[in-house]
C-alpha positions, 0 to 999 in steps of 0.5 A: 548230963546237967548242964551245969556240970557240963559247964563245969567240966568245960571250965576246968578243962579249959582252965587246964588247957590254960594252964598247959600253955604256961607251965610244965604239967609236973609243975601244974597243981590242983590249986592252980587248976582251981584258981583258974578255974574259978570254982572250989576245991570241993567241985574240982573234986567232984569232976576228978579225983586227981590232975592224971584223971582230968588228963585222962578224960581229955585225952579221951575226948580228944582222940575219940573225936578225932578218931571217931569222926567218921569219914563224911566230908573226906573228900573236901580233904586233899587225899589223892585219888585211889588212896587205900583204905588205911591210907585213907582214914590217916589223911583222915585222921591227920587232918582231924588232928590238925583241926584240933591242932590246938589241943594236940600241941598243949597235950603234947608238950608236957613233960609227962607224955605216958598218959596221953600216949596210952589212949592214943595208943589204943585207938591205933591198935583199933587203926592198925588191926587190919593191917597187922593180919596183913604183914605179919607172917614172919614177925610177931603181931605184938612187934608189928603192932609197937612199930606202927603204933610207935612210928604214928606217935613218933610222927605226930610228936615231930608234926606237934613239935614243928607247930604242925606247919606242914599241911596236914594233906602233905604231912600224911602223904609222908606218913603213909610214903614211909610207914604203911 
């Protein structure tokens, strides 16, 4: 990509990201994403068509960084010994979370929670896969794969919402105590 529209992209998202610690996302038009950004009407549109894409595409960037940031390095995370493979990669993911900590709460906190939840739920389903085959020999795979789905994003809104003041090392170790 040029790296113009790069810088154009970062400007528009940064400004939204602004704009999210101020307002509701309902209450968060193009105009003010515009102004905040500084650019025209005509550039914002020409990056995203509507303020749910540009939502969209952040969300996207997020969660496949924070899913997709390999497991290198994990061992200067607090995971304890012998831990699981699943387990393993929530510590891991928790703690990439935490790293985007600031990102993770602004997104979390609009009032319109659908979108963001869609694309995390998808990168769950690739999480939890595995584990799925594993229990489901008296439930269905489709109700075993809504629990854990809807149990980690229940658990990341409750961190969110508490400002993610738990370590993320110790807020994982509840996750998988309770959930895997």
């Amino acid at each position: 990509m040029d790296r113009r529209v790069v810088k154009t992209r970062k400007a528009i998202m940064q400004a939204f990201y602004t704009l999210l610690d101020k307002k509701k996302y309902n209450d968060i038009t193009i105009q003010d994403i515009i102004n905040e950004a500084d650019i025209g009407r005509s550039t914002f549109y020409a990056h995203f068509e509507t303020k749910d894409e540009l939502l969209r595409t952040m969300c996207a960037e997020l969660f496949e960084h924070v899913f997709s940031g390999g497991f290198k390095g994990a061992a200067a995370h607090d995971i304890p010994e012998g831990t699981d493979p699943l387990a393993f990669r929530i510590y891991h993911i928790f703690e990439h979370l935490y790293d985007n900590k600031k990102e993770i709460v602004r997104i979390m906190r609009f009032d319109s929670s659908e979108i963001y939840k869609q694309y995390l739920r998808g990168f769950l389903e690739d999480l939890f896969k595995d584990r799925v085959k594993e229990v489901c020999s008296d439930a269905p795979e489709d109700f075993v794969m809504k629990q854990l789905t809807d149990s980690f994003i229940s658990a990341l809104e409750w961190w969110a919402g508490e400002g993610m003041e738990t370590s993320p090392s110790e807020f994982a170790g509840y996750y998988v105590k309770y959930i895997v």
